[in-house]
C-alpha atoms as a printed R data frame, in Angstrom:
   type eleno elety resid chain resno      x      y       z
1  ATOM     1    CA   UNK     A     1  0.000  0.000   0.000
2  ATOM     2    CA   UNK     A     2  1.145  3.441  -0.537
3  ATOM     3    CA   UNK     A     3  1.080  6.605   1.579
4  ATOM     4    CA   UNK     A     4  2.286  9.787   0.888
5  ATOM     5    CA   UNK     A     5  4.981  9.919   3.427
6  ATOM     6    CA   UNK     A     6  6.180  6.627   1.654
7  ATOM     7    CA   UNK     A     7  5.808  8.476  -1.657
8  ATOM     8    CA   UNK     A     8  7.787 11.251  -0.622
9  ATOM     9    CA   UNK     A     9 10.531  9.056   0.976
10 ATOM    10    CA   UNK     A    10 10.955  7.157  -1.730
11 ATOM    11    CA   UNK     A    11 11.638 10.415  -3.966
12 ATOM    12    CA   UNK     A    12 14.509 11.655  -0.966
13 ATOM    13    CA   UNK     A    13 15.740  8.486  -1.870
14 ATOM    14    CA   UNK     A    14 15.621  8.585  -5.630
15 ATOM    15    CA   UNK     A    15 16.992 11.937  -5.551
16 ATOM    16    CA   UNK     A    16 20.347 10.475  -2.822
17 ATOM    17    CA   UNK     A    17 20.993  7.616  -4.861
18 ATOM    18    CA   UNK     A    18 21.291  9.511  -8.281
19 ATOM    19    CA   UNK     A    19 23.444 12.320  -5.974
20 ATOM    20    CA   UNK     A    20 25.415  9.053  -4.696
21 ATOM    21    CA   UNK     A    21 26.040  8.286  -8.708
22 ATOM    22    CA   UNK     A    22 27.185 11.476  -9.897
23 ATOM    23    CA   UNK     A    23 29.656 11.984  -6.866
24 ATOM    24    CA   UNK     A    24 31.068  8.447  -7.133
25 ATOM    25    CA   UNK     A    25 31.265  9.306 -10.921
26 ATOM    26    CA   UNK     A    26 33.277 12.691  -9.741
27 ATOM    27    CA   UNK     A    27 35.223 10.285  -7.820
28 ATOM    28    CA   UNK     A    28 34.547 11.626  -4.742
29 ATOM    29    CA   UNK     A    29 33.865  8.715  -2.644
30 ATOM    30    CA   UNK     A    30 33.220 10.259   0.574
31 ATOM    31    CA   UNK     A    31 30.396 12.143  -0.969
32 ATOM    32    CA   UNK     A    32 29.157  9.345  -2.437
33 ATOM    33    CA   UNK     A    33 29.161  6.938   0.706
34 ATOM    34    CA   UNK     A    34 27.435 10.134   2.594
35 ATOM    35    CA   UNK     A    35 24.371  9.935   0.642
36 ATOM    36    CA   UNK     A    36 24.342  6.336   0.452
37 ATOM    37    CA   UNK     A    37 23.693  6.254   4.069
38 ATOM    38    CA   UNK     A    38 21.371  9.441   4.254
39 ATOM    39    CA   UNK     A    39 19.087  7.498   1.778
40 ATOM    40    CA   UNK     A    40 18.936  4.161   3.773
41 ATOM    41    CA   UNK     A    41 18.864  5.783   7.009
42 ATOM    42    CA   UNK     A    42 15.571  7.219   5.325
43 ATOM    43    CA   UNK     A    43 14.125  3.685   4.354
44 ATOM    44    CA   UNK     A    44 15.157  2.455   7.683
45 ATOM    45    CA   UNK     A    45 13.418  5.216   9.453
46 ATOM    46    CA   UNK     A    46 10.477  5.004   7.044
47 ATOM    47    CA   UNK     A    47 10.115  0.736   7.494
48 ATOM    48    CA   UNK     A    48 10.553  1.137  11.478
49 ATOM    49    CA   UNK     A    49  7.513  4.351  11.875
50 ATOM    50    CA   UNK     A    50  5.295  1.685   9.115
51 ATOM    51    CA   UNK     A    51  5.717 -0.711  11.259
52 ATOM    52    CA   UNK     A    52  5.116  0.857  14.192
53 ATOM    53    CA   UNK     A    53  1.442  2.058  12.585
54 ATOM    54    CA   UNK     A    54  2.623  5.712  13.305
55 ATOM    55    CA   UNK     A    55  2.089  6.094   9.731
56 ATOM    56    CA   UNK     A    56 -1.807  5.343   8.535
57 ATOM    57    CA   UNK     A    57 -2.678  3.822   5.747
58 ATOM    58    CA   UNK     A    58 -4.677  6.192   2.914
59 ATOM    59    CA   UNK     A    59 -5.503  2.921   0.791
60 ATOM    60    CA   UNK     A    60 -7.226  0.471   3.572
61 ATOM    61    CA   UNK     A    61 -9.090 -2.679   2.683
């Protein structure tokens, strides 16, 4: 199911991971590894408050 805090995580995340590519493709690794772990720390933050039910569901059955 999708919510629109998932929606918008998952965007922050689109948007690190293609920053992650163009720094690692600048060679710049430490940028690179930075915003790989901004964009999982996002996922892992956004799984854990699903989870939880701290985030409701717009689409319920």
């Amino acid at each position: 199911m999708f919510t629109v805090t998932g929606v918008v995580l998952c965007a922050i995340q689109l948007t690190f991971f293609v920053g992650m590519i163009l720094k690692f493709i600048e060679t710049d690794f430490l940028g690179g590894f930075t915003f790989m772990l901004l964009a999982y720390s996002s996922a892992f933050v956004y799984r854990n408050l699903e989870n939880s039910g701290k985030i409701p569901s717009l689409a319920e059955n």
